[in-house]
C-alpha positions as CSV (number, residue, x, y, z in Angstrom):
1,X,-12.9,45.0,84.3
2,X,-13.7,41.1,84.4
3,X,-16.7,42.6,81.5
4,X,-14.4,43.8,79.4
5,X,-12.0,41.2,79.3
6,X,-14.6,39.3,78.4
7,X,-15.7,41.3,75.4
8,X,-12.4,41.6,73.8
9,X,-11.8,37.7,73.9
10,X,-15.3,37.2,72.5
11,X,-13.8,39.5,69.8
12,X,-10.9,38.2,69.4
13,X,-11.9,34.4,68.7
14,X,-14.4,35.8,66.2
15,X,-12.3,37.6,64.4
16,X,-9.6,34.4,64.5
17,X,-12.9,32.8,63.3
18,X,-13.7,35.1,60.0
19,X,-10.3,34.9,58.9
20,X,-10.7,30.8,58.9
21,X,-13.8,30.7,57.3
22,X,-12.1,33.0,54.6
23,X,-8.8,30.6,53.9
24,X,-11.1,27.8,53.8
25,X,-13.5,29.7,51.4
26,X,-11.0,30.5,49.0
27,X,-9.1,27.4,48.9
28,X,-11.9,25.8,47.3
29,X,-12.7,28.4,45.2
30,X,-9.0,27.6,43.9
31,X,-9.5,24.1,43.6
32,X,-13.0,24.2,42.0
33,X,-11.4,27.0,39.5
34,X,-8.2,24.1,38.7
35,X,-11.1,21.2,38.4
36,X,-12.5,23.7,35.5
37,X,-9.7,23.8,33.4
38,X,-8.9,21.8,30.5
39,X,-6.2,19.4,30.7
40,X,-4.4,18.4,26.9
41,X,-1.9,16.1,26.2
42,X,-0.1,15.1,23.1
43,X,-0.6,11.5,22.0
44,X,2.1,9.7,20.7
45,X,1.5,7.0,18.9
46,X,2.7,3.4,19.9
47,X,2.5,1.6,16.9
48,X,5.9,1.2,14.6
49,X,6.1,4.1,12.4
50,X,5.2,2.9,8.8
51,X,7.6,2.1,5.8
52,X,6.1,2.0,2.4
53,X,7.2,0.0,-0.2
54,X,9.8,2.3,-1.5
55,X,11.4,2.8,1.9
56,X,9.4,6.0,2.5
57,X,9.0,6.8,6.1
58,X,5.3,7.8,6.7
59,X,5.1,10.2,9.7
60,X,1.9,9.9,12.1
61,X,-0.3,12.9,13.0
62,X,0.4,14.3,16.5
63,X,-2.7,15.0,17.7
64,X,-3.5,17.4,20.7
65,X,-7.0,16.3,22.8
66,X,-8.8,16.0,26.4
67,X,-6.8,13.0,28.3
68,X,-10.0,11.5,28.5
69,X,-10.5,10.9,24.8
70,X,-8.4,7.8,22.8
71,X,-7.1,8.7,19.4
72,X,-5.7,6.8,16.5
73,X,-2.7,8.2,14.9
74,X,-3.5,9.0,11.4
75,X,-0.5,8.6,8.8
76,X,0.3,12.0,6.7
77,X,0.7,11.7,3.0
78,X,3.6,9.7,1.7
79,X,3.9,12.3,-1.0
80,X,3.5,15.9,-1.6
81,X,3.1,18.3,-4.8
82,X,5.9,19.7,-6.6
83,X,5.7,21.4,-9.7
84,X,9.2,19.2,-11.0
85,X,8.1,15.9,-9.5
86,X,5.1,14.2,-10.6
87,X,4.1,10.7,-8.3
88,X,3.1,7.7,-9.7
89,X,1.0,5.2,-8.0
90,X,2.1,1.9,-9.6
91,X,1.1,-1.6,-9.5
92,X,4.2,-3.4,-7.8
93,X,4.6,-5.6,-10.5
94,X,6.2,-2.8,-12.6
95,X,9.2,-2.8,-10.6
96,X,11.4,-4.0,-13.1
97,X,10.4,-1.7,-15.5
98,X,9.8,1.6,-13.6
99,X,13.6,3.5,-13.9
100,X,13.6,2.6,-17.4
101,X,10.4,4.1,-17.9
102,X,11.0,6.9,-15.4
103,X,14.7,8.2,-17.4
104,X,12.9,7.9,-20.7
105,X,10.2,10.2,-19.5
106,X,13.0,12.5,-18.2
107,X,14.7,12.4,-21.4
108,X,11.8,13.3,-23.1
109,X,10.3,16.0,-21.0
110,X,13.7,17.5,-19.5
111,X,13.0,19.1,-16.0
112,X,10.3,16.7,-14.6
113,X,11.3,13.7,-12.4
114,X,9.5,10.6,-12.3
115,X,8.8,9.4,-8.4
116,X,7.2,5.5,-8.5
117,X,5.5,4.5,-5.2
118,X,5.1,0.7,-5.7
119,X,3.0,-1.4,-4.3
120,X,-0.1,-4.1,-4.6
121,X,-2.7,-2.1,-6.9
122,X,-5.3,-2.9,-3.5
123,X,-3.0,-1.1,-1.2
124,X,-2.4,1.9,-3.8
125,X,-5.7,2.2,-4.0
126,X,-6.6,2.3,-0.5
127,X,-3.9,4.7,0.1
128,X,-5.4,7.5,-2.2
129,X,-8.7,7.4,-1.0
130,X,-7.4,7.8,2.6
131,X,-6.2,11.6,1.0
132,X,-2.4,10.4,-0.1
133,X,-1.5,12.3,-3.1
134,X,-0.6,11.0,-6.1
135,X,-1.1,12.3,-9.9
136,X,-1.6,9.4,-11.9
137,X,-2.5,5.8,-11.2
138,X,-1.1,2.4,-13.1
139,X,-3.4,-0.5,-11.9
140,X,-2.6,-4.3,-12.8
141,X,-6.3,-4.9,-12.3
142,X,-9.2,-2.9,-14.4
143,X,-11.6,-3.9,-11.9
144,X,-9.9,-1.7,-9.0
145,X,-9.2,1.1,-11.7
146,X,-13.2,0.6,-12.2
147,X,-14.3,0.7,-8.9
148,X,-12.3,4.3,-8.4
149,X,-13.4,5.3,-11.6
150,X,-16.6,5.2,-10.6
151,X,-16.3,6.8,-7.4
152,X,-14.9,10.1,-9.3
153,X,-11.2,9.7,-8.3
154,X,-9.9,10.1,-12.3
155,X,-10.3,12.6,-14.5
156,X,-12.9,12.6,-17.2
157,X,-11.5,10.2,-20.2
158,X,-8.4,9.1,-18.7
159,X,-8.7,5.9,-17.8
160,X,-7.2,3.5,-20.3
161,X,-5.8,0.2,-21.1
162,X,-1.6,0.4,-21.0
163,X,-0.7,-3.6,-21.0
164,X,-1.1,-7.0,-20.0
165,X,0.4,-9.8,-18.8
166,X,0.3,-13.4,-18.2
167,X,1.1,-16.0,-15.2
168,X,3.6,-18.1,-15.1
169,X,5.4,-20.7,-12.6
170,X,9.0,-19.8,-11.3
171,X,11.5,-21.8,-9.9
172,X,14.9,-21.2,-8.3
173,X,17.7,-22.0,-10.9
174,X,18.8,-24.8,-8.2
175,X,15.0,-26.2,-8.3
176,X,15.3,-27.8,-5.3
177,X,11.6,-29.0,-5.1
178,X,12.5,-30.8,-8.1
179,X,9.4,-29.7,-10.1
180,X,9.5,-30.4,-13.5
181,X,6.3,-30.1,-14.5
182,X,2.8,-28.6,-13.4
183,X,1.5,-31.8,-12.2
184,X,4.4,-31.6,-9.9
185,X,3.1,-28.7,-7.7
186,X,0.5,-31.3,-6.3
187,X,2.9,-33.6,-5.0
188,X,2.8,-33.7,-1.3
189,X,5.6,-31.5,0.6
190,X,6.5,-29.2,-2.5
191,X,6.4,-25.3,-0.8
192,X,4.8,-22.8,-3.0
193,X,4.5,-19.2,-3.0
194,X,1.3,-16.9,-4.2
195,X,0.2,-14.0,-4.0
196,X,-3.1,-13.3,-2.1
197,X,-6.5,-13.5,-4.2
198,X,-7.4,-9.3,-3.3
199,X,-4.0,-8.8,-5.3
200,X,-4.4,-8.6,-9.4
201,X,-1.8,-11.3,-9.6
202,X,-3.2,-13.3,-7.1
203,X,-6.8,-13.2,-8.8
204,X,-5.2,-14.7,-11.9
205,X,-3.4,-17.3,-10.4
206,X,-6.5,-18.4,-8.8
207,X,-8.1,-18.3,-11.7
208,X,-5.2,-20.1,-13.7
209,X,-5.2,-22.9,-11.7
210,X,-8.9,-23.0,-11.7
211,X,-8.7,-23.5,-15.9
212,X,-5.7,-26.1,-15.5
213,X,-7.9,-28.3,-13.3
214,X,-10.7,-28.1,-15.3
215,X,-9.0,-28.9,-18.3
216,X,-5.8,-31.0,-17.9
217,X,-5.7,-32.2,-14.2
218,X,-8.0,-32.8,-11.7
219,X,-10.0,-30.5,-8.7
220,X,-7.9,-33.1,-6.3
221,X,-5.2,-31.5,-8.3
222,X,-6.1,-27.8,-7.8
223,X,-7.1,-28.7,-3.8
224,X,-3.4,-30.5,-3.4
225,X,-2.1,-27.3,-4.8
226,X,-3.6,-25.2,-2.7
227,X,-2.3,-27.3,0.5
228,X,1.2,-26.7,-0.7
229,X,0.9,-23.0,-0.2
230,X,3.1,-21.8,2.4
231,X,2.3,-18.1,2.0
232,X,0.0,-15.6,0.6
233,X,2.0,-12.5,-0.4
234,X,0.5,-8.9,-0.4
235,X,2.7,-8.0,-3.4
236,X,3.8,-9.7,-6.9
237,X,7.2,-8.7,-6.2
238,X,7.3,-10.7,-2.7
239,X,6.3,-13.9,-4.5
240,X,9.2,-13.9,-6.2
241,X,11.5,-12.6,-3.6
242,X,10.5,-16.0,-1.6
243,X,11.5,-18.3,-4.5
244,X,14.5,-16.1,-5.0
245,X,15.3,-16.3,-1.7
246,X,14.5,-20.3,-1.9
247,X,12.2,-20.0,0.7
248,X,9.4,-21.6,-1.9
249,X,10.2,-24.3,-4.3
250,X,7.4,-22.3,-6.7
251,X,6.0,-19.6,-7.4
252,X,3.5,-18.2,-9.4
253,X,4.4,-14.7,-10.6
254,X,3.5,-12.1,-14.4
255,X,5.7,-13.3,-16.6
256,X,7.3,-10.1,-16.8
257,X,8.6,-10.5,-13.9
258,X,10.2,-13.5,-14.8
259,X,11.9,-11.6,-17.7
260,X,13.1,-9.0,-15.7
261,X,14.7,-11.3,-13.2
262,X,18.8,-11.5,-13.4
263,X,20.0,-14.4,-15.5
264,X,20.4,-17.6,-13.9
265,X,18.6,-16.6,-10.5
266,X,15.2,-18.3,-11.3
267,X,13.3,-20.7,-14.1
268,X,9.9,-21.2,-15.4
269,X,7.4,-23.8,-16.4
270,X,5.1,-21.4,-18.7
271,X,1.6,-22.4,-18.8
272,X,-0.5,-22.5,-21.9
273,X,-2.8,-19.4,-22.5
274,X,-5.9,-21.7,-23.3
275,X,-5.5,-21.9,-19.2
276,X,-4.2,-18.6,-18.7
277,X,-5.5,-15.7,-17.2
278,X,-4.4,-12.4,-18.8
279,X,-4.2,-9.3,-16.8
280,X,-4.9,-6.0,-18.2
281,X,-3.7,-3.0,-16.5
282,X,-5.0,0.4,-16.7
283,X,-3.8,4.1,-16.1
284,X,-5.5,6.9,-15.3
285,X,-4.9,11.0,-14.4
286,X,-6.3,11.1,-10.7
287,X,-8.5,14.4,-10.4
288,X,-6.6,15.7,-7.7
289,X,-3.6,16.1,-9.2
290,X,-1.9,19.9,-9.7
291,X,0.3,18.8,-12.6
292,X,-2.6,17.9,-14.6
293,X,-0.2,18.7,-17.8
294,X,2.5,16.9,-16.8
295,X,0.5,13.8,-15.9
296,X,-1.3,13.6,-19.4
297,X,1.8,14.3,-21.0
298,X,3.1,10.9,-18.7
299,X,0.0,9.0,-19.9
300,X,0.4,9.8,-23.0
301,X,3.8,8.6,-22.9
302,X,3.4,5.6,-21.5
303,X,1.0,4.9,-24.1
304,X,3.2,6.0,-27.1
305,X,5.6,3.9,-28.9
306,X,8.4,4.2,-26.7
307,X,6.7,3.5,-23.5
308,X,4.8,0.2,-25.0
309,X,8.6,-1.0,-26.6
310,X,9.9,-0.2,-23.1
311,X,7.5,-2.3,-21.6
312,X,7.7,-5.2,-24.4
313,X,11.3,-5.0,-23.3
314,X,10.7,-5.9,-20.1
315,X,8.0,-8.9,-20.6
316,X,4.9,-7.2,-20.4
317,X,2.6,-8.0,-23.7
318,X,0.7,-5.0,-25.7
319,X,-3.5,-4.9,-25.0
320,X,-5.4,-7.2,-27.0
């Protein structure tokens, strides 16, 4: 009796024993089968959501990947294709000018709207080759319209001169700087306004200044200058805005701009075009585009008699 009492515990406890060995067995096959699985995440990006020039809202790229792994939101295309819109990337500098330009074109061709995305010709041109869509391209620099010209973004015999432009000093009407003259934007404590050197106008005002030392003042002149600048815009348009705004006593700017500003906001000290720097701008019919018809038919327009007196209008000077 005392045997078999003995057997059945031994079989008992090695049973309870099997059974243990089993929960603990297949508890880590459950973890090692979780550890195996994939884990994704959608990043949202931190940074501000970005706001071109015309007050487009450029949405970021949600992007699904291994939690492991750090992305960098990648901002969609501001614009897309439409049969009735065609999009024009346009040197900023052409505010003034670009409704005029964009109902005449309307008038003209009825059923196709003009859309203008403006901004510095360096930022435009950064923003197509980073795949934003556009169908033709206004630059106020020939050597950025080169540079994509090489690297195959326009179609074959499209890219031509449209106008030009020269610099020229503004002022607030109030001139509270009291500059009268151009010697006066040396004199020590006057707050000017320019537009950075990658940007068209920015290259020419360097290079204005450069011909005014040279020839009428002084390189203590030109370096005297250059310590009055308080900022270095990204954009012709926000040079102005700043004297507008009287934030800057000067501020060197296209002449069309000048033109186009409202009467009795701003004034101007012109400056001789033996020192000047003339700008030629260029357009071209980018290769992607799917309106190809529609956007020669814009070139072509813009280079026809109404768009050069449309432009005249507003300041800008034919192509010498």
């Amino acid at each position: 009796m005392e045997k078999h009492w003995n057997r059945s515990f031994c079989a008992i406890v090695s049973i309870a024993c099997i059974l243990l060995f089993a929960a603990l067995c297949a508890g880590c096959t459950s973890t090692m089968s979780e550890a195996k699985t994939p884990v994704t995440s959608v990043v949202t990006p931190s940074e501000p959501v970005p706001v071109t020039s015309t007050g487009q809202r450029v949405t970021p790229v949600m992007t699904t990947v291994q939690t492991t792994v750090r992305t960098t939101a990648t901002p969609a295309p501001v614009y897309t294709y439409s049969d009735a819109t065609l999009v024009i990337y346009t040197a900023a500098s052409l505010k003034g000018v670009s409704s005029k330009l964009g109902t005449e074109f309307s008038r003209m061709y009825p059923g196709h709207i003009v859309v203008f995305n403006l901004d510095g010709t360096q930022a435009l041109k950064t923003q197509v080759e980073n795949g934003a869509y556009a169908d033709v391209f206004i630059s106020a620099s020939t050597s950025y319209t080169n540079q994509m010209k090489a690297a195959g973004y326009f179609t074959d015999g499209t890219v031509k001169p449209l106008t030009s432009n020269y610099v020229i000093v503004i002022l607030p009407a109030s001139n509270p700087g009291n500059i009268k003259s151009l010697a006066d934007l040396a004199t020590p404590g006057k707050k000017i306004a320019m537009a950075a050197y990658s940007v068209p106008v920015g290259t020419a005002s360097y290079a204005a200044l450069a011909s005014l030392a040279k020839s009428t003042y002084s390189q203590d002149w030109n370096k005297s200058v250059f310590s009055n600048v308080v900022t270095y815009e990204t954009s012709e348009p926000g040079v102005a805005t700043k004297v507008s705004l009287g934030e800057a006593d000067a501020g060197l700017v296209y002449e069309s701009t000048y033109a186009a500003a409202p009467a009795g906001t701003l004034t101007a000290i012109p400056i001789p075009q033996k020192d000047n720097y003339l700008q030629t701008y260029s357009i071209g019919v980018l290769k992607q585009t799917k309106n190809s018809g529609v956007a020669q038919e814009f070139e072509d327009f813009m280079l026809s008699g109404i768009g050069q007196q449309t432009l005249k209008d507003y300041g800008f000077r034919p192509v010498s």
